[in-house]
C-alpha positions as CSV (number, residue, x, y, z in Angstrom):
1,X,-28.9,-71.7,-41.0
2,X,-31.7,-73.7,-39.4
3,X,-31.8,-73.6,-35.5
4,X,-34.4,-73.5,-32.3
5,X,-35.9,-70.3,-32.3
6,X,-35.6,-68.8,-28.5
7,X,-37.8,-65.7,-28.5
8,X,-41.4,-65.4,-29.0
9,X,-42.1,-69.0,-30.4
10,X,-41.4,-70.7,-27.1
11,X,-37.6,-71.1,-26.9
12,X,-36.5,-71.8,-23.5
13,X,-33.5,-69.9,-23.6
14,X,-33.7,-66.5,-21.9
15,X,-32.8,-62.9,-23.8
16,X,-28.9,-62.4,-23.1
17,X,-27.0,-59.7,-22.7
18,X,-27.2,-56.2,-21.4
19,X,-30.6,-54.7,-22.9
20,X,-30.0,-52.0,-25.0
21,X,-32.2,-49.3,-26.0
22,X,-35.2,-50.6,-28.1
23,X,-35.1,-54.9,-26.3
24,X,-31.8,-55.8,-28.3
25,X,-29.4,-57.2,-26.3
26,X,-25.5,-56.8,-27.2
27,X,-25.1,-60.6,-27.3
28,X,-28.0,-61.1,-30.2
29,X,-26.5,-58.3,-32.3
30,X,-22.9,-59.7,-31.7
31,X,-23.6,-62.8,-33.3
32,X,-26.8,-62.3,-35.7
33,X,-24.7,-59.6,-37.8
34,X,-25.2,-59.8,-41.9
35,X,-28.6,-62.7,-41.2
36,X,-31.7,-62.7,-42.8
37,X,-33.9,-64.1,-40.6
38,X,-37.8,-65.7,-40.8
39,X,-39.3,-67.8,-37.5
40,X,-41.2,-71.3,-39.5
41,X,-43.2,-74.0,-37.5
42,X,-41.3,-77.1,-39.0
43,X,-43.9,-79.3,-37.0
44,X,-46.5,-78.0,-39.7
45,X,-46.8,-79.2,-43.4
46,X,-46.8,-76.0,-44.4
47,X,-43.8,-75.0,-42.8
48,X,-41.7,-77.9,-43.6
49,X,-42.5,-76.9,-47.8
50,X,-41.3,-73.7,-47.0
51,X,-38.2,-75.1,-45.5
52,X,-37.6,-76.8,-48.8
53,X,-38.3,-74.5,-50.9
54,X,-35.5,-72.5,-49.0
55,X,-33.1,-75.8,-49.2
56,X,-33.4,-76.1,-53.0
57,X,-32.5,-72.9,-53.7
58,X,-29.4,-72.5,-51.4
59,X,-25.7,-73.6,-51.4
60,X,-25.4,-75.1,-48.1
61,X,-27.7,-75.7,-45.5
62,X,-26.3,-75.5,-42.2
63,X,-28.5,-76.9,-38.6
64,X,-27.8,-77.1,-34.9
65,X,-30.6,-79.3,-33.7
66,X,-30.1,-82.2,-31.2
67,X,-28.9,-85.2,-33.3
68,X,-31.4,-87.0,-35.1
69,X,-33.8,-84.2,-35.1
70,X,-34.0,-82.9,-38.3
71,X,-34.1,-86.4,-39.6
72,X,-37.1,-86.9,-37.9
73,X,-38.5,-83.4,-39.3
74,X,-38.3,-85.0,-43.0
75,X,-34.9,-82.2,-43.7
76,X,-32.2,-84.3,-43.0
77,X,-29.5,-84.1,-45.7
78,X,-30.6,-87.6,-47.6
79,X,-34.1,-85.8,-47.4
80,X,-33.1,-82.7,-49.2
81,X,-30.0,-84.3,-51.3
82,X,-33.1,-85.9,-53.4
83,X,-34.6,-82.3,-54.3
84,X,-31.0,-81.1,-54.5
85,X,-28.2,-83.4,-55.5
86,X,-25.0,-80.8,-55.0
87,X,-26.5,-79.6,-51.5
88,X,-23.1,-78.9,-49.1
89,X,-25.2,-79.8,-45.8
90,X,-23.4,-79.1,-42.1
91,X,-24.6,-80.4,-38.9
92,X,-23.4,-78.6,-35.8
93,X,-23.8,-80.5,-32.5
94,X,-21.8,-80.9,-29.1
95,X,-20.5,-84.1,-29.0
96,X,-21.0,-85.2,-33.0
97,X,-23.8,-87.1,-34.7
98,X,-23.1,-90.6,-33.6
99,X,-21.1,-92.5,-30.7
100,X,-21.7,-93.2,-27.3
101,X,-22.0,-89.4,-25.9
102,X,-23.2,-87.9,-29.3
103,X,-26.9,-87.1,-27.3
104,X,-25.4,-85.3,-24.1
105,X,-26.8,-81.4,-24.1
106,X,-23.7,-79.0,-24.9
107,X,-22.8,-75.7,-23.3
108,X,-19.6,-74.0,-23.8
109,X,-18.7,-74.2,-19.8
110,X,-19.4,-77.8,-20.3
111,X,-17.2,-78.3,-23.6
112,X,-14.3,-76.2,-22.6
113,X,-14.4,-78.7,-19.5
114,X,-15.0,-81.7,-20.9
115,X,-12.0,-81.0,-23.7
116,X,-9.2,-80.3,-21.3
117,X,-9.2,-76.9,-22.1
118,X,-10.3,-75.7,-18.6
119,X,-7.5,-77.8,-17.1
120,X,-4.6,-75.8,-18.7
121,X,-6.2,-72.5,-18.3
122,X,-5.5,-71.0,-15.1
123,X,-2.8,-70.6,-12.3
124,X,-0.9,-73.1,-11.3
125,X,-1.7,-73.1,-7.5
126,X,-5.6,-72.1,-8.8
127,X,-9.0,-73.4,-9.8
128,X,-9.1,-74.7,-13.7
129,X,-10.7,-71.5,-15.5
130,X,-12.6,-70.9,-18.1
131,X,-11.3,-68.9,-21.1
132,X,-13.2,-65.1,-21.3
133,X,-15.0,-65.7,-24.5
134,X,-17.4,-68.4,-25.4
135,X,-13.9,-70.3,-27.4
136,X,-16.1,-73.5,-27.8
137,X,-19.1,-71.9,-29.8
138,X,-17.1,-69.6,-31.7
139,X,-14.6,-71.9,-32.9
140,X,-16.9,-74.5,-33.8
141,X,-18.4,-72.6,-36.1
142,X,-15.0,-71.0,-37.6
143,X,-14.3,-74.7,-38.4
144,X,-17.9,-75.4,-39.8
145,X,-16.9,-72.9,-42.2
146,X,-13.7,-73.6,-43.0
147,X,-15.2,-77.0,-43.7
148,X,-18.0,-75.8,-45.7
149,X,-15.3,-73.7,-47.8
150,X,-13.6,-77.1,-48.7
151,X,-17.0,-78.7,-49.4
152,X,-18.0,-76.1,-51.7
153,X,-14.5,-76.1,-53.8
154,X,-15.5,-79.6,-53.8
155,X,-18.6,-79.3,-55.7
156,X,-17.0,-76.9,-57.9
157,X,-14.6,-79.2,-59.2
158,X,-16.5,-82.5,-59.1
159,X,-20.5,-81.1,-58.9
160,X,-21.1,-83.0,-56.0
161,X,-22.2,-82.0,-52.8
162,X,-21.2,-83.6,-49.6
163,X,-22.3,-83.6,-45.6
164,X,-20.5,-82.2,-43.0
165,X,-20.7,-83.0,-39.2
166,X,-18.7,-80.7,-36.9
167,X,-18.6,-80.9,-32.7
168,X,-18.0,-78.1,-30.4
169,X,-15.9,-81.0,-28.5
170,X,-13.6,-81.5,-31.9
171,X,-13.1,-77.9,-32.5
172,X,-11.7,-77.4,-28.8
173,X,-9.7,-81.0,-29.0
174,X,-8.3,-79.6,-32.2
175,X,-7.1,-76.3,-30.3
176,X,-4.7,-78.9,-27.7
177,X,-2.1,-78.5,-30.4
178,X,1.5,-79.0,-29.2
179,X,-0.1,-80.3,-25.5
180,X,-1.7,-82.9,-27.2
181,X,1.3,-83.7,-29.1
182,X,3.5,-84.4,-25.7
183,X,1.4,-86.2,-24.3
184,X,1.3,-88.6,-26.9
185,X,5.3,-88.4,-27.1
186,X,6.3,-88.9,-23.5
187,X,2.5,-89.5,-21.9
188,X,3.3,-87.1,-19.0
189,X,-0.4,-84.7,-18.8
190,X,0.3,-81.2,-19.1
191,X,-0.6,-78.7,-16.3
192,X,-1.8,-75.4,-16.0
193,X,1.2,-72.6,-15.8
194,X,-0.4,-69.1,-15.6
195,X,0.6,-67.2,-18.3
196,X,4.2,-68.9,-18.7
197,X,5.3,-71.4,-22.2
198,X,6.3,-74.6,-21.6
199,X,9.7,-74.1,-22.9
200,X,10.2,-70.7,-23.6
201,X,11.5,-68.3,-20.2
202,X,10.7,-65.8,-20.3
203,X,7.5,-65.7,-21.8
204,X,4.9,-64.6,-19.3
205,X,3.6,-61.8,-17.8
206,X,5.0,-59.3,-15.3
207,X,4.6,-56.1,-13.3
208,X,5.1,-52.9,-14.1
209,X,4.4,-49.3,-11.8
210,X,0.8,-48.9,-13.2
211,X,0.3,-51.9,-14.9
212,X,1.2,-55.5,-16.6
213,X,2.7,-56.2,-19.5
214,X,3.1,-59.5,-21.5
215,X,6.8,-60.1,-22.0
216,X,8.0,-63.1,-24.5
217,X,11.6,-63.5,-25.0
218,X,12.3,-66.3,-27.7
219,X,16.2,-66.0,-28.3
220,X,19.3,-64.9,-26.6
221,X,19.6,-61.9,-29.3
222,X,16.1,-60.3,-27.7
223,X,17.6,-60.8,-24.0
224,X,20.6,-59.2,-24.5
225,X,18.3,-56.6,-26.3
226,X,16.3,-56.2,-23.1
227,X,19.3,-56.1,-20.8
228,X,20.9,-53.3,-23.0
229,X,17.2,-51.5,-22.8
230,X,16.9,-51.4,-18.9
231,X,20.8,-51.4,-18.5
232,X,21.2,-54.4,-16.7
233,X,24.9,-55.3,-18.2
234,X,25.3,-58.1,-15.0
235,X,21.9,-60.1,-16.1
236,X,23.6,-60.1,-19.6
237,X,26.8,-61.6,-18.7
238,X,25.3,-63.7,-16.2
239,X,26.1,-66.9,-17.3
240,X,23.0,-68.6,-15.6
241,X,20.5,-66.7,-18.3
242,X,23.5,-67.3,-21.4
243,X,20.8,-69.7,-23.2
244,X,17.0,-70.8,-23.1
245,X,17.4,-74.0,-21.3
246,X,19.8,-72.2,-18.5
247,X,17.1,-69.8,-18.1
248,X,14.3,-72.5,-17.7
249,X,16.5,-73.6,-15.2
250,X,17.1,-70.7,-12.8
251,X,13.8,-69.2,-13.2
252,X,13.2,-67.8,-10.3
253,X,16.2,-65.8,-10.0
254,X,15.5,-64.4,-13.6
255,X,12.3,-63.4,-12.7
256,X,13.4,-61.4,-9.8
257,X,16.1,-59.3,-11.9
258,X,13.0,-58.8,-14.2
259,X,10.3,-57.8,-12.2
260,X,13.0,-55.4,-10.5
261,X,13.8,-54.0,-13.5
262,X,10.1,-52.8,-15.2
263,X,8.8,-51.9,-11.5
264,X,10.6,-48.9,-11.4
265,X,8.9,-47.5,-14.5
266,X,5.5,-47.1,-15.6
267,X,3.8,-49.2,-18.3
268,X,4.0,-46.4,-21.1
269,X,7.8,-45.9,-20.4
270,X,8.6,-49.6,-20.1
271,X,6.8,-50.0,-23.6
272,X,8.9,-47.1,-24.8
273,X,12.0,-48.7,-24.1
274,X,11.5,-52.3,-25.6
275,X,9.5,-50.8,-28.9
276,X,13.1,-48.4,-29.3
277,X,15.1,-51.7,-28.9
278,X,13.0,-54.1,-31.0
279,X,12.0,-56.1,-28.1
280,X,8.3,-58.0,-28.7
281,X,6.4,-56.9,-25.8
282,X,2.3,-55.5,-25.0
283,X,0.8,-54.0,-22.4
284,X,-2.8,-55.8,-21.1
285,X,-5.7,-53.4,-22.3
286,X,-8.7,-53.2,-21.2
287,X,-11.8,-53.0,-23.4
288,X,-12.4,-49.5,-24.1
289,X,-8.3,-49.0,-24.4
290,X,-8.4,-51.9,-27.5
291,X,-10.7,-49.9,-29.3
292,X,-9.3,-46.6,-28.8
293,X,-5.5,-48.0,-30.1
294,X,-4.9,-46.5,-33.3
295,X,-4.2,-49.6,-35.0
296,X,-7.1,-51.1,-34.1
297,X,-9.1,-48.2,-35.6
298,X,-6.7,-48.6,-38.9
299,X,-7.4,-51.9,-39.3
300,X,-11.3,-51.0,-39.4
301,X,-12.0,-53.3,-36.4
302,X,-14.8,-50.6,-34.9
303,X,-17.5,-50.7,-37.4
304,X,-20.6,-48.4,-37.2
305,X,-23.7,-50.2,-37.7
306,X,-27.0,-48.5,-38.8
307,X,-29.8,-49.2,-36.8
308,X,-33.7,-47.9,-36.3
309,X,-33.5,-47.6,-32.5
310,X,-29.7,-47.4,-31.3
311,X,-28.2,-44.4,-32.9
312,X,-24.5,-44.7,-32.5
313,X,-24.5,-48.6,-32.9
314,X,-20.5,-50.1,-33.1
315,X,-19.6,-53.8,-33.5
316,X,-16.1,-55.3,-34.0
317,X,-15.3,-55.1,-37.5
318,X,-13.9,-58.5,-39.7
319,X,-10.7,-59.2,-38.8
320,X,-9.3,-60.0,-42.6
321,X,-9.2,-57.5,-45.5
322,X,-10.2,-58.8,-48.8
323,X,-8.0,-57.0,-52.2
324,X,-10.1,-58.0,-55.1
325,X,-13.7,-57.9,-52.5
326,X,-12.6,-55.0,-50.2
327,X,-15.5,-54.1,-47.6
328,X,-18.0,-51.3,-48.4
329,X,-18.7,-48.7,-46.0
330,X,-21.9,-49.4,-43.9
331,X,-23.9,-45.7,-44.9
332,X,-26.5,-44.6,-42.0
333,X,-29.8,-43.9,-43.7
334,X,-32.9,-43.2,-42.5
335,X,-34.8,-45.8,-41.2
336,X,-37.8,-46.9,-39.3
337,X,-37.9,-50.3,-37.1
338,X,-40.5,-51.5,-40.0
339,X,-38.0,-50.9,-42.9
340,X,-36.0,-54.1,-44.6
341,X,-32.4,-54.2,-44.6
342,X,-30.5,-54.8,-48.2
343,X,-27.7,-56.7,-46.6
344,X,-23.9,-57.1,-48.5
345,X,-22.3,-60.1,-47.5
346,X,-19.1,-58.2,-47.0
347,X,-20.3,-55.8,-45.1
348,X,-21.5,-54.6,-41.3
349,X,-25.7,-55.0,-41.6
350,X,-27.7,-54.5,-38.9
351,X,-28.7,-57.7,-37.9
352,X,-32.0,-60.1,-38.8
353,X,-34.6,-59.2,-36.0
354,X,-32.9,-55.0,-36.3
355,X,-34.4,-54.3,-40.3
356,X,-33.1,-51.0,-41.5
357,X,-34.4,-50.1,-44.8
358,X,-34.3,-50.0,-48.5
359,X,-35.0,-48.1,-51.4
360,X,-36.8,-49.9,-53.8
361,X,-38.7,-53.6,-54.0
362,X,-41.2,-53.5,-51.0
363,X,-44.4,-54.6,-50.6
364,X,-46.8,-54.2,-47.8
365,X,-49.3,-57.1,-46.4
366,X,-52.7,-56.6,-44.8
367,X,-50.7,-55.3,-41.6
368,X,-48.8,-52.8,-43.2
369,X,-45.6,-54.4,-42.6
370,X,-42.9,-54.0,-45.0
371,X,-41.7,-57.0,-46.8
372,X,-38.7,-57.6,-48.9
373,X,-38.8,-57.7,-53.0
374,X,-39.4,-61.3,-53.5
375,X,-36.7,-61.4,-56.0
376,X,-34.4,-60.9,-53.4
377,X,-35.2,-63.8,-51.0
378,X,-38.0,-66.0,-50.0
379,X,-40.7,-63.3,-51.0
380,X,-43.2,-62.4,-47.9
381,X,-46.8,-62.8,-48.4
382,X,-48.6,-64.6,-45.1
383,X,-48.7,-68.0,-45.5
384,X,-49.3,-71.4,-43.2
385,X,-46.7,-72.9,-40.8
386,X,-45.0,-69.1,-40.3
387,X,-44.7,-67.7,-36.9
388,X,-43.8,-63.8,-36.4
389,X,-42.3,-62.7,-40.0
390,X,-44.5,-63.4,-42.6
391,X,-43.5,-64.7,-46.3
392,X,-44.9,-64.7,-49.7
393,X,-45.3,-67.2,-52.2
394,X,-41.8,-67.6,-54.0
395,X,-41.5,-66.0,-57.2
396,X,-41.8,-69.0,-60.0
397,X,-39.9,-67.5,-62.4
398,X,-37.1,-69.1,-64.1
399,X,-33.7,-67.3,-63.7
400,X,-33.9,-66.7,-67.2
401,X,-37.2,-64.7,-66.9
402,X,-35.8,-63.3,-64.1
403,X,-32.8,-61.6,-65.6
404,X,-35.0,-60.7,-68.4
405,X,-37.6,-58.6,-66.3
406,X,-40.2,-61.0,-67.7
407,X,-43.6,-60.5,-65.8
408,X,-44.7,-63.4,-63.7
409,X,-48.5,-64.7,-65.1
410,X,-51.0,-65.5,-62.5
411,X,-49.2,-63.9,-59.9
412,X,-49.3,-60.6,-57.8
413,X,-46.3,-58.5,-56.7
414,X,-44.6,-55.7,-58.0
415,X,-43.8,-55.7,-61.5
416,X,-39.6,-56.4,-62.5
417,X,-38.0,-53.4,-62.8
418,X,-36.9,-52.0,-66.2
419,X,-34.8,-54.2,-69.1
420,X,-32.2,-51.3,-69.2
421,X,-31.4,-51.9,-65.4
422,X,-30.3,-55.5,-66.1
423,X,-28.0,-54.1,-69.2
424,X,-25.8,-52.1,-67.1
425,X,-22.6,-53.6,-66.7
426,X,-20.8,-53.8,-63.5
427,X,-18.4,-51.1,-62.9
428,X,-19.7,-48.9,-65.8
429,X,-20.9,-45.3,-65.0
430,X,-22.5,-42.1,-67.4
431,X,-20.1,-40.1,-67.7
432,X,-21.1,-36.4,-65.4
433,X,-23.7,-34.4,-67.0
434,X,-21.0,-31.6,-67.8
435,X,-19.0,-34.1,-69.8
436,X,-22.1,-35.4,-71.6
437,X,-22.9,-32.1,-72.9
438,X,-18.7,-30.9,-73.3
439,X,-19.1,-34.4,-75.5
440,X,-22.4,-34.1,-76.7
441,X,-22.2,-35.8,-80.3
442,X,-20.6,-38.0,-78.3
443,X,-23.4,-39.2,-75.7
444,X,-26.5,-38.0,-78.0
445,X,-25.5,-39.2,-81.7
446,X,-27.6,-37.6,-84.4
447,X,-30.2,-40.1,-85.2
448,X,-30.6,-39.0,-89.0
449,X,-27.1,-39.5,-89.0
450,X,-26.8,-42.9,-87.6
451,X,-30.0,-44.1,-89.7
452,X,-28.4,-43.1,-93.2
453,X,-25.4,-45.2,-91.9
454,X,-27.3,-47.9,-91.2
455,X,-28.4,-50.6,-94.3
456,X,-31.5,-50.8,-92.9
457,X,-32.6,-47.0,-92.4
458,X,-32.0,-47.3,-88.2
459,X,-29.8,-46.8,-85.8
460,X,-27.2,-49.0,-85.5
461,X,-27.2,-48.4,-81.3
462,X,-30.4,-50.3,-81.7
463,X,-28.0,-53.6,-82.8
464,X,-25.6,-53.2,-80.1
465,X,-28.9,-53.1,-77.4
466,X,-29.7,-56.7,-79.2
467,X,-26.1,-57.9,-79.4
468,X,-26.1,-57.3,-75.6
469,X,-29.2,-58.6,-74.7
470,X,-28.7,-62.1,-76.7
471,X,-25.2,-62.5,-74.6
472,X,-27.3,-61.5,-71.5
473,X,-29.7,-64.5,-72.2
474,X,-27.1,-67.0,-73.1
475,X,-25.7,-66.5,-69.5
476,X,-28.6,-66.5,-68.0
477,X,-29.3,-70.1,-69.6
478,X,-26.4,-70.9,-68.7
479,X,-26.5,-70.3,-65.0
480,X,-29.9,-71.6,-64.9
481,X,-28.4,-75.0,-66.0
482,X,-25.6,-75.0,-63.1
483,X,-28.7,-74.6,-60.8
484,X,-31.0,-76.7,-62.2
485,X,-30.8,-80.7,-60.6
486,X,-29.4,-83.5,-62.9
């Protein structure tokens, strides 16, 4: 993703966010999660190859500059659609590309306002109110996604990429829903209600000794269930509560046998009683309670996250579980604040800025940072038009060459590792070293033997390495042909 740069290149945003032990703030590593990250002066030749070099290699290319603006940079999507013709290409803005507000500035506040959002959130008898998380940013870019998603089954299907233009104002108009729906139907403008439904009673939130809890009753089967639980046998005969719309009508009076009912007990007991009778109901937690409820923990929504300079670093975890793609564990290794991350895409990775550290493929520049195996990304080696993380000169090897281990001519870096690392099949393991000496003819087959098997005097292993390595290659053409432009 391409976007203004706010820290040390001149942004004109301020860090935000509580600090936290070694500059991060929790807002950066809230939302920077699983990105690889590199800062590159798109005013500057220089840096504008680089960006280039980065589009024609990628799947999508995704930007949130004003409108207009990378157009003007020369990386607008007809720009790089002519170096890559199946480039999915999404442009995230405020108010859209084009029309007569497409150039006003964009801040949540502004586009949970300007959507009508703010004016059904709130008391009734209250100030219109914002919702507690940024809803406008976050579900603008849920919708970029799901958008890109499409766009790339799209190209799958067809080869052709496509461009995408998402608004922070759509995503929240989109979110109206059933509001927008009646006002289109009868043209009367919904109003804010609190926590109560439109046409569901009771469905809001009441009172308890200790606490609140969130009470939606959708049928008459769950309120004779709660009259049974609280043993209130008169609200259930009561023939002024015997259906929804008769309890939309004498709302008041329903909420006072309600709120009568769960003041007398504490929250924990009033939960008791409607989870024993089958009755939907929640109590309101507060932060720290969400994340020590033992579903939440089951459902692996408190992930650890390594990281160099906060030791015991948690992050919400994703909230959808994958069968055939399940998420790894996130290990804690050792690491320094200098050390490069390998980062899973399915997985909780300290973010871009925060490098942890890996094994194997790193390289050092003249100031002794470490640098990521250029076969892995855009390889670092300082070079014009880059600001803070340096980058090397990408690798020019063909994928073919690549998956061979081929060694790059006229070029430094570290050498490929071994052929017999690229033969190893997914999911295939050695078999312990007890086993391969319990089955030792097995694992170590007598060469002699093999050789007077063979026509040729050798071993016939020597055949299957070949057989394996010719299918290897013939894939590797073969996905360097998807990539390749027509």
């Amino acid at each position: 993703m391409w976007s203004r740069s706010s820290s040390r290149a001149g942004g004109r945003h301020p860090p935000l966010g509580s600090p936290l032990p070694g500059g991060e703030s929790a807002y950066y590593l809230s939302i920077n999660r699983n990105k690889r990250s590199v800062t590159v002066n798109l005013k500057d030749p220089a840096g504008k190859e680089i960006a280039r070099r980065l589009a024609r290699r990628a799947d999508v290319v995704v930007e949130n500059f004003s409108p207009g603006t990378a157009a003007r940079l020369g990386l607008g999507y007809d720009n790089l659609r002519a170096i890559k013709p199946d480039l999915v290409y999404c442009s995230i803005s405020g108010f859209g590309q084009d029309g007569p507000g497409h150039r006003r500035p964009a801040y949540d506040l502004v586009v949970q306002g300007m959507s009508g959002m703010m004016s059904l959130t709130g008391e009734a008898d209250g100030p219109p109110t914002k919702m507690g998380v940024p809803i406008a940013d976050m579900t603008t870019g849920m919708f970029a996604a799901f958008a890109i998603a499409s766009a790339l089954l799209h190209r799958e299907r067809t080869g052709e990429g496509q461009y995408i233009d998402t608004s922070m104002l759509g995503s929240q108009v989109a979110l109206l829903v059933y509001y927008a729906v009646g006002y289109f139907a009868t043209g009367e403008v919904p109003q804010r209600q609190g926590n109560r439904h439109q046409t569901v009673v009771p469905y809001d939130t009441f009172t308890t000794a200790d606490g609140y809890v969130n009470l939606p009753i959708g049928n008459e089967a769950l309120w004779a269930r709660f009259c049974a639980a609280f043993d209130l046998p008169e609200a259930a005969a009561d023939p002024r509560f015997a259906s929804n719309a008769l309890r939309m009508a004498h709302r008041e009076p329903l909420y006072a046998v309600i709120e009568g009912a769960l003041s007398r007990h504490t929250t924990a007991e009033v939960m008791a009683r409607l989870d024993a009778a089958g009755v939907p109901a929640g109590p309101i937690a507060t932060v720290d309670q969400v994340f020590a409820e033992p579903q939440t923990l089951h459902l692996g929504l408190k992930q650890p996250l390594p990281h160099p300079t906060i030791p015991d670093l948690h992050v919400p975890g994703f909230p959808y579980r994958l069968s055939a793609t399940p998420r790894p564990r996130a290990r804690r290794r050792r690491c320094s604040a200098s050390t490069p991350t390998r980062f899973s895409p399915n997985s909780a990775t300290t973010p871009g800025r925060s490098r942890g550290c890996a094994k194997r493929g790193r390289s050092r520049d003249r100031a002794g940072r470490v640098a990521r195996d250029p076969r892995n990304q855009v390889p670092p080696r300082r070079a014009p038009g880059i600001a803070g993380r340096s980058l090397r000169q990408p690798d020019e090897r063909s994928p073919v060459q690549l998956r061979a281990g081929t060694t790059r001519t006229g070029a430094g870096g570290p050498r490929p590792p071994p052929l017999r690392r690229h033969l190893r099949r997914r999911g295939t393991r050695r078999p312990p070293p007890a086993a391969r000496r319990a089955e030792g003819d097995r694992h170590r087959p007598d060469r002699r033997s093999a050789a007077r098997r063979h026509p040729r005097g050798r071993p016939a292993a020597l055949d299957a390495i070949g057989d394996a390595l010719a299918a290897l290659l013939a894939d590797a053409v073969r996905q360097a042909r998807r990539q390749l432009p027509d």
